[in-house]
C-alpha positions in Angstrom: 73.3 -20.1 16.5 73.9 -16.4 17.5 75.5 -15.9 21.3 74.9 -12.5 22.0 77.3 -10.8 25.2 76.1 -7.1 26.6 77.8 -5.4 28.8 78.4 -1.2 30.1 75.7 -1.1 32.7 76.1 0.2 35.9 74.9 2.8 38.4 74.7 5.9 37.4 73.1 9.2 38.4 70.1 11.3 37.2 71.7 12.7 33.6 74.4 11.1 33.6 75.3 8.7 30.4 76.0 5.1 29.8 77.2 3.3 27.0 75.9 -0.3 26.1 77.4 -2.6 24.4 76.4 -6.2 22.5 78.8 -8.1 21.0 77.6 -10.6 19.0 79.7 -14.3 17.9 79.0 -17.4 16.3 76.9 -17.9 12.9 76.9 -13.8 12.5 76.0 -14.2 9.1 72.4 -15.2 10.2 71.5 -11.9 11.6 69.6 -8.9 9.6 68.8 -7.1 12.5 70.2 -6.2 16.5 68.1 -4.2 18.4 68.1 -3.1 22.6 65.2 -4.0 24.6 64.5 -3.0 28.2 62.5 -4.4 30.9 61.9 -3.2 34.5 60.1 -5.3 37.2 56.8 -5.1 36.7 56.7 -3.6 33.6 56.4 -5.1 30.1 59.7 -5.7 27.7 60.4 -2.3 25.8 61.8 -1.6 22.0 64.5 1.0 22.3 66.1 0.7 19.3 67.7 -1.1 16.6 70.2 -1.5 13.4 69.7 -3.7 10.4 72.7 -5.6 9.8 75.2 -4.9 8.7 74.7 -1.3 9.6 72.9 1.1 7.4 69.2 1.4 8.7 67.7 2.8 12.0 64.8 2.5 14.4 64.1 3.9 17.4 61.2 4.2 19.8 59.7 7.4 20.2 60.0 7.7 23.8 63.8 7.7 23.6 64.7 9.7 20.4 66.7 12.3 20.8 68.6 10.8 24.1 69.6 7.6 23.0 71.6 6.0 19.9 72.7 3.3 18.1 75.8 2.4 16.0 77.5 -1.0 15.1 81.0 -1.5 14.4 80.4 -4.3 11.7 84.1 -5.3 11.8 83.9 -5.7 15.7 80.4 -7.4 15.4 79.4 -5.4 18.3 76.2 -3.2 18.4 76.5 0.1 20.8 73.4 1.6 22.9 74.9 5.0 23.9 72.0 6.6 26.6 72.4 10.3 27.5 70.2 12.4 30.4 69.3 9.0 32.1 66.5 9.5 34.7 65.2 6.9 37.2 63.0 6.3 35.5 65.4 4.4 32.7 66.3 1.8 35.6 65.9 -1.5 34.2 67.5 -4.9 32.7 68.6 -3.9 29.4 69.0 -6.6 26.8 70.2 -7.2 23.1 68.5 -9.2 20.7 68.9 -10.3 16.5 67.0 -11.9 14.1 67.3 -14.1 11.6 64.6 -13.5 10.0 65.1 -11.5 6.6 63.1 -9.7 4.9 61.0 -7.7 8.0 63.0 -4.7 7.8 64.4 -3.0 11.4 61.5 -4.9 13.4 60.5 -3.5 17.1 58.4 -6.3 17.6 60.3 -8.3 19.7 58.4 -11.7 19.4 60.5 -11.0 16.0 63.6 -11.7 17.3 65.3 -14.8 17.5 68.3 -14.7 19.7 69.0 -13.0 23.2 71.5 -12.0 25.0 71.3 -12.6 29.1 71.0 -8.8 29.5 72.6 -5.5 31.8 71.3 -4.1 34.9 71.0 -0.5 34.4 70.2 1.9 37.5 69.8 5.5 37.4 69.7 7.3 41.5 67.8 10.1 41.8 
């Protein structure tokens, strides 16, 4: 088993940043992937981004290139979400997730991930 432990969310106004971060522990050795997920009520869970594991390849979802990235610190076994210009409309439970499935590349699919972290309330003010 993987526990996985987010935490840096917060309030925070319209462009300002946060930094998320997901520290995973237990059989680490099992994961090839961690990637951040979002979900606001209502509204259906969303890819962000993700790393293989360790840390060489990257994945992002179109809608947040450019103002989001994501970095691991292998050693650390901790996976960073750093989110710059949020708007209210970024306002949502953000979670981290890692699979153990090999072989499926960086997925965004995230029926393809296997363990879950209990997630970080975000909330951008206008």
């Amino acid at each position: 088993q993987v526990q996985l432990v987010e935490s840096g969310g917060g309030f925070v106004q319209a462009g300002g940043s946060l930094r998320l971060s997901c520290t995973a522990s237990g059989r680490t050795f099992n994961m090839y992937a961690v990637g951040w997920f979002r979900q606001a009520p209502g509204k259906e869970r969303q890819f962000l981004a993700a790393n293989s594991w360790p840390s060489s390849s990257t994945r992002y979802a179109d809608s947040v290139k450019g103002r989001f990235t994501i970095s691991g610190d292998n050693a650390r076994n901790t996976v960073y979400l750093q989110m710059n210009s949020l708007t209210p409309e970024d306002t949502a439970l953000y979670y981290c997730a890692a699979t153990s499935r090999s072989g499926i590349g960086v997925p965004a699919a995230w029926a393809l991930y296997t363990y879950w972290g209990q997630g970080t309330q975000v909330t951008v003010s206008s």
